[in-house]
C-alpha positions in Angstrom: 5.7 -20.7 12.1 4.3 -17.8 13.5 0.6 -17.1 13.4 -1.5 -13.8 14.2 -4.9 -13.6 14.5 -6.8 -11.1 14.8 -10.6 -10.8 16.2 -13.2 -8.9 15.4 -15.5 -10.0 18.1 -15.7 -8.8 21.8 -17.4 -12.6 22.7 -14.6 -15.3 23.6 -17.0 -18.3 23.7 -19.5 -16.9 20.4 -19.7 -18.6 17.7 -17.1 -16.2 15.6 -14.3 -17.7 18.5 -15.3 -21.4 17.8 -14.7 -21.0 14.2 -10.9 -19.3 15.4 -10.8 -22.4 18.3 -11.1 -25.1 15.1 -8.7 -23.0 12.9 -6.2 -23.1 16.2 -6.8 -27.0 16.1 -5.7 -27.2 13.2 -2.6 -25.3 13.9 -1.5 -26.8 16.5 -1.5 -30.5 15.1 0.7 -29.5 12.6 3.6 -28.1 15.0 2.8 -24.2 14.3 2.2 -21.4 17.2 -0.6 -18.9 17.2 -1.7 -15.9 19.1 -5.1 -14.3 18.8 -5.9 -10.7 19.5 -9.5 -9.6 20.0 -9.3 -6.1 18.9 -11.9 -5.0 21.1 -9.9 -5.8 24.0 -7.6 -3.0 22.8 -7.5 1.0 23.3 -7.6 1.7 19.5 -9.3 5.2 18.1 -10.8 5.5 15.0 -8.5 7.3 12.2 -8.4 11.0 12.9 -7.5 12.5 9.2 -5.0 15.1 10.8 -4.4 17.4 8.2 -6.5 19.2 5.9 -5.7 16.8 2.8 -7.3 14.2 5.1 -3.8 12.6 5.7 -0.4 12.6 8.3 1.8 11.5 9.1 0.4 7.7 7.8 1.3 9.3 4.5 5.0 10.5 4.8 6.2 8.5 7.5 4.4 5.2 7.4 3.5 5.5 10.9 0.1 6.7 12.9 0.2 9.4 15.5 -2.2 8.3 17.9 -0.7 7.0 20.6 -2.7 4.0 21.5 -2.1 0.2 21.2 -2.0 0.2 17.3 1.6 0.6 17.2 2.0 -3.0 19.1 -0.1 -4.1 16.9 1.3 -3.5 13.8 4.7 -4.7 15.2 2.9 -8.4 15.8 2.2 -8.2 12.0 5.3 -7.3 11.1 6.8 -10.6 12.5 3.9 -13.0 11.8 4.3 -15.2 9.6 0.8 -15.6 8.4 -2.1 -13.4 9.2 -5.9 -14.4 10.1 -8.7 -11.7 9.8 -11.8 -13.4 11.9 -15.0 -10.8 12.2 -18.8 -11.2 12.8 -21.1 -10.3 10.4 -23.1 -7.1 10.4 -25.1 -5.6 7.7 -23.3 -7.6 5.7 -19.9 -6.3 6.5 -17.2 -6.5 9.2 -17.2 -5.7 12.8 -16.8 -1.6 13.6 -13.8 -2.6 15.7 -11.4 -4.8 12.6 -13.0 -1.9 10.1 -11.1 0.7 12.6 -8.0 -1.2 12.4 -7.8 -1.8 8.7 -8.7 2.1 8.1 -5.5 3.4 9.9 -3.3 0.4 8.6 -3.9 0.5 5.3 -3.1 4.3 5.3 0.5 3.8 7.2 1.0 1.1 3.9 -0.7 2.8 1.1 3.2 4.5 -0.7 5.1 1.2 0.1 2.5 -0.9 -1.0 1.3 0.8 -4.4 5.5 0.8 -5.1 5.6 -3.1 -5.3 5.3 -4.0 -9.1 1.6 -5.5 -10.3 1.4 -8.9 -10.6 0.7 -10.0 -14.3 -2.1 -10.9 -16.2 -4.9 -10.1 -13.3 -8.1 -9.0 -14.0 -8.0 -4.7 -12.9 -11.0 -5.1 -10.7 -8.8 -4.9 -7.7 -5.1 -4.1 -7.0 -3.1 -7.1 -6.7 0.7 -6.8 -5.7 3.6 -8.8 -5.5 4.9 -10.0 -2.1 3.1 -9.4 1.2 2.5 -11.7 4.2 0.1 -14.3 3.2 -3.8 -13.8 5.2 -7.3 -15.1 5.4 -10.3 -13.7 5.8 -13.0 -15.9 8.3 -16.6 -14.5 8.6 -19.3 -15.5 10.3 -23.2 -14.9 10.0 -25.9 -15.5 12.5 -29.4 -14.8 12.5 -30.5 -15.7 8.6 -26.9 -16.3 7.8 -26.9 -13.7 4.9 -24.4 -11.1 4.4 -21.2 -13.0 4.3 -20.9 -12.4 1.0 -20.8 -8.9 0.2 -18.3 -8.7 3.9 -15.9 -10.9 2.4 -15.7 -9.0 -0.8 -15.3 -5.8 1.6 -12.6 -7.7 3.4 -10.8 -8.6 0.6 -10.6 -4.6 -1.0 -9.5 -4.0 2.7 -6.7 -6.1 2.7 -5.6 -6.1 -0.6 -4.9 -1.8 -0.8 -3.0 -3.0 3.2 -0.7 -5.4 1.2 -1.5 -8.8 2.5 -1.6 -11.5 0.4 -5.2 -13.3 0.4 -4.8 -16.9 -0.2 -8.2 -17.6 1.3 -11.3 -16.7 2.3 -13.8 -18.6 4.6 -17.6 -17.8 5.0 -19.7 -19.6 7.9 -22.9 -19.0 8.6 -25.7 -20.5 12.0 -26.7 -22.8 9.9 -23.4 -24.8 8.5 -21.4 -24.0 11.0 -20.6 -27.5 12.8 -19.2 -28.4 8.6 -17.1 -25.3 8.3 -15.4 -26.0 11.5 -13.7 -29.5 10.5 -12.8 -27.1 7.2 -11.6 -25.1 9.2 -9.3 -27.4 11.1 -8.1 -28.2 7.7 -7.2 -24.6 6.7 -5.7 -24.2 10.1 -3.3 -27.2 9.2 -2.7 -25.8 5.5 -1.9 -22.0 7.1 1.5 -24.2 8.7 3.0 -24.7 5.3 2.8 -20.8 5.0 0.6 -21.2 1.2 1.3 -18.1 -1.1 -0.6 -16.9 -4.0 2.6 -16.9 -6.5 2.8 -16.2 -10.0 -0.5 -15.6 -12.0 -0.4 -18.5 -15.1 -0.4 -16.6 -18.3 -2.9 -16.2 -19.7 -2.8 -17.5 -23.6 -2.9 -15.1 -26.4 -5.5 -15.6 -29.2 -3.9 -16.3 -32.8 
């Protein structure tokens, strides 16, 4: 069992990388691997728009032109097993540098994912698909702890039209922190059995 995860943050001992250290706890007492990537620590641009139609080759060929370390990136995905999306909060919404990321990978999945059938009986506020790797969103507030929120519901459009599946989400803020990280040691423990959204229940009909 094969976990990515992937940082928003450029600080290895903030608070944002103790909520990932319990989550890696958590892993590792229940026999799975990790690897955590802080993006910042990465050559990454920010999505050019190459042609006029504001697309590329993202489009046609389900691959970015840039040639920077996005490429590796993506292939880490690809053979994860689970995915974790960690990110500080600011103004209410995710870090510029896993906002950067998301903007170019979504665009290299956008055909293949919108091709998977719908899932059933879900509510058409957001597209929901079948299949995709399992993730979780993790954010973290400081200062008046507001604002998690309104990044989580960001973060969840984001990787929803990418094609992951969200089994979870997990706000933190200063001042609950020191709870949310023996939650957190929990969810790391629960991301081992590899937990998937499955089939929506249907929903009854009216007689």
């Amino acid at each position: 069992m094969q976990i990515l995860i992937l940082s928003g943050s450029r600080n290895r001992k903030g608070k944002t990388a103790q909520a990932i250290n319990a989550l890696c706890q958590g892993i590792t007492s229940s026999g799975g691997k990790f690897e955590v990537l802080f993006l910042t620590e990465h050559k990454l641009e920010r999505c050019r728009q190459c042609n006029d139609d504001g697309w590329g080759n993202c489009r046609s060929e389900h691959q970015c032109i840039i040639d920077d370390d996005f490429a590796s990136i993506v292939e880490k995905i690809n053979a994860a097993d689970v995915l974790v999306f960690a990110t500080p909060v600011y103004f209410g919404d995710l870090s510029e540098s896993i906002r950067g990321f998301l903007d170019r990978y979504r665009r290299t999945q956008f055909t293949t994912v919108f091709r998977r059938p719908l899932a059933t009986n879900v509510p058409n506020h957001l597209p929901v698909r079948n299949g995709g790797i399992p993730a979780i969103w993790l954010c973290y507030a400081g200062g008046s702890g507001h604002g998690t929120i309104s990044c989580l519901v960001n973060l969840e459009k984001a990787l929803l039209t990418s094609g992951f599946d969200v089994v979870d989400m997990v706000p933190a803020r200063r001042q609950n922190l020191d709870m949310k990280l023996l939650l957190l040691e929990s969810v790391g423990r629960w991301l081992v059995t590899k937990p998937v959204s499955g089939s929506w229940p249907r929903i009854p009909q009216e007689k």
